[in-house]
C-alpha positions in Angstrom: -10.8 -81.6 -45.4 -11.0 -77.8 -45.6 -11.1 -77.8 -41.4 -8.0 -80.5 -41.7 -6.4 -78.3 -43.8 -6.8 -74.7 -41.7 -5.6 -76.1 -38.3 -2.6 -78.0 -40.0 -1.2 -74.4 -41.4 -2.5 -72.6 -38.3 0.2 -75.3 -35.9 3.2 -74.9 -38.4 2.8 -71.2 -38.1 1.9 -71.3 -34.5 5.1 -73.6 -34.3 7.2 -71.5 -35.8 6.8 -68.0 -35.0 7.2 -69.0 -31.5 9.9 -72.0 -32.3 12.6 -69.5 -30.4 10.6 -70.4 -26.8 10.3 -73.3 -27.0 12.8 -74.5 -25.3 14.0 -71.6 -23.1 16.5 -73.4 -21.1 18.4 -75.8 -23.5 21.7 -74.6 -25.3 21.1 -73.4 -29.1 21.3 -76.0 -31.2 24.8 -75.0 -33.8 23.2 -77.6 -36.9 23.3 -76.2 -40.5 21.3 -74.0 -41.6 20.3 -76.3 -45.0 20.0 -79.9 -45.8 20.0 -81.2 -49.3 19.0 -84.9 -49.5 19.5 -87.4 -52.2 17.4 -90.8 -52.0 17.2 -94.1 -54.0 17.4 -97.0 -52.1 13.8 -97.5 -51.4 11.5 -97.0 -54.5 10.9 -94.0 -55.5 13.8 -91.7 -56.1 13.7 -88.4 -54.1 15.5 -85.1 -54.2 14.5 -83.0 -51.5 15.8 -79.7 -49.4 15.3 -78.5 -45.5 15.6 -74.9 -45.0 16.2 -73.3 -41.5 12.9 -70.8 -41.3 13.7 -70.2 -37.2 15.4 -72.3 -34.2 15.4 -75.9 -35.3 12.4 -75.1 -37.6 12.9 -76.2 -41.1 10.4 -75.9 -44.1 10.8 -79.0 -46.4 10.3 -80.0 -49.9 10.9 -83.3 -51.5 10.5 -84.6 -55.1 9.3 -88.2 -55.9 9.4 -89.8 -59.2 7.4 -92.8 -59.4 8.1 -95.4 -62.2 5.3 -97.7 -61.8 2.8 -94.6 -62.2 4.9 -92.5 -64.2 4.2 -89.3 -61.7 6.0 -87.0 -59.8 5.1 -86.6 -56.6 5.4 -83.1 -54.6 5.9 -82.5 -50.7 5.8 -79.3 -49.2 6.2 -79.1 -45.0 7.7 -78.0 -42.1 9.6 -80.4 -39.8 11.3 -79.8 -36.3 14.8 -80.2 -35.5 14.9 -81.7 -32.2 17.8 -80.0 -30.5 19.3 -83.3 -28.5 21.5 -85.7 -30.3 21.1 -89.6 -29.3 24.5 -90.9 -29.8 24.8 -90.0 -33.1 21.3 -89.3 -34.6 19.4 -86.0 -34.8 15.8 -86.6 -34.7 13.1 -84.9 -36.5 9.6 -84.8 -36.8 7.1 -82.8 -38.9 4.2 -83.0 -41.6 2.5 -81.5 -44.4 1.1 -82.0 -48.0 1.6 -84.2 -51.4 0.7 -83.1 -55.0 1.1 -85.2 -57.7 1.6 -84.1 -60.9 -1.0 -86.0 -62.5 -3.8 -86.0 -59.5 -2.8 -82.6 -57.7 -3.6 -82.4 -54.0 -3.6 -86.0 -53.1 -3.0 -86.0 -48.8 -1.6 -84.3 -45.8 1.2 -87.0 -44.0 3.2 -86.9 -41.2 7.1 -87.9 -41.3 9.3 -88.8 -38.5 13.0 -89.1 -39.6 16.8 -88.8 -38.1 19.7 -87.7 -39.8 23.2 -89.2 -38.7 26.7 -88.4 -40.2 26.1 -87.7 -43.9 22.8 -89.9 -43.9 19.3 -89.7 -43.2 16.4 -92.2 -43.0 12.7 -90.6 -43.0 9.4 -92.5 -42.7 6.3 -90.5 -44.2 2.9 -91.7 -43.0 -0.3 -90.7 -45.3 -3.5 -89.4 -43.4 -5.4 -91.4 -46.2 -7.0 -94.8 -45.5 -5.9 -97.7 -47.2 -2.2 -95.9 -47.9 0.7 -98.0 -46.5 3.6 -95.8 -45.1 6.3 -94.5 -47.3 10.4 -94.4 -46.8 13.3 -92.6 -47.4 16.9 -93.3 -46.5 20.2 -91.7 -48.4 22.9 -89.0 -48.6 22.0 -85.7 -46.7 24.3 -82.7 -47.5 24.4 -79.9 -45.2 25.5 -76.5 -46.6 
């Protein structure tokens, strides 16, 4: 888990100190510099925030609060921005870690999400076996 652990945080800094050559060629992307997110259409509810670290590289952080277990749940991650729009979705894709409140470190996941208009949809998947996948859809603010 350790090794799992080490080359997860060695890519997402690898990713983004060099996030800015990427892509070389393509026009800068002009998105906002922050999202704030608000979710509760799927169980659970979710606050979360994206924060613009470098070019299209955002470090994330999402709260869950689960009824059924009575827990909060803690995400922490980095997600990329891609720069192209497909009509009018902006796709993302990312991973990193969940805490819980009452377990601590639980798993590292991976999401894969687009945000369109003044909505967003995001699908985490758990790099645990025997975990179904989790998902978020609801109000993005960008400020």
């Amino acid at each position: 888990m350790r090794k799992l652990f080490s080359i997860s945080i060695l890519m997402i800094l690898i990713i983004s100190i060099s996030s800015s050559e990427i892509l070389a060629n393509s026009p800068r992307d002009s998105s906002s510099n922050n999202y704030l997110t608000f979710s509760w259409f799927f169980k659970p509810a979710s606050l979360g925030t994206k924060f613009r670290i470098a070019n299209n590289v955002y470090a994330t952080g999402n709260i869950d609060y689960r009824d059924s277990t009575k827990d909060l749940e803690f995400q922490a991650g980095a997600v990329y921005l891609f720069p192209a729009k497909i009509l009018i979705f902006k796709l993302y894709a990312g991973g990193g870690y969940q805490f819980s409140r009452n377990e601590g470190f639980q798993y590292p996941y991976i999401s894969v999400g687009t945000n369109f208009l003044f909505l967003f949809s995001e699908i985490i998947y758990p790099m645990k076996s025997g975990l179904d996948p989790k998902y978020r859809a609801g109000f993005s603010i960008k400020f």
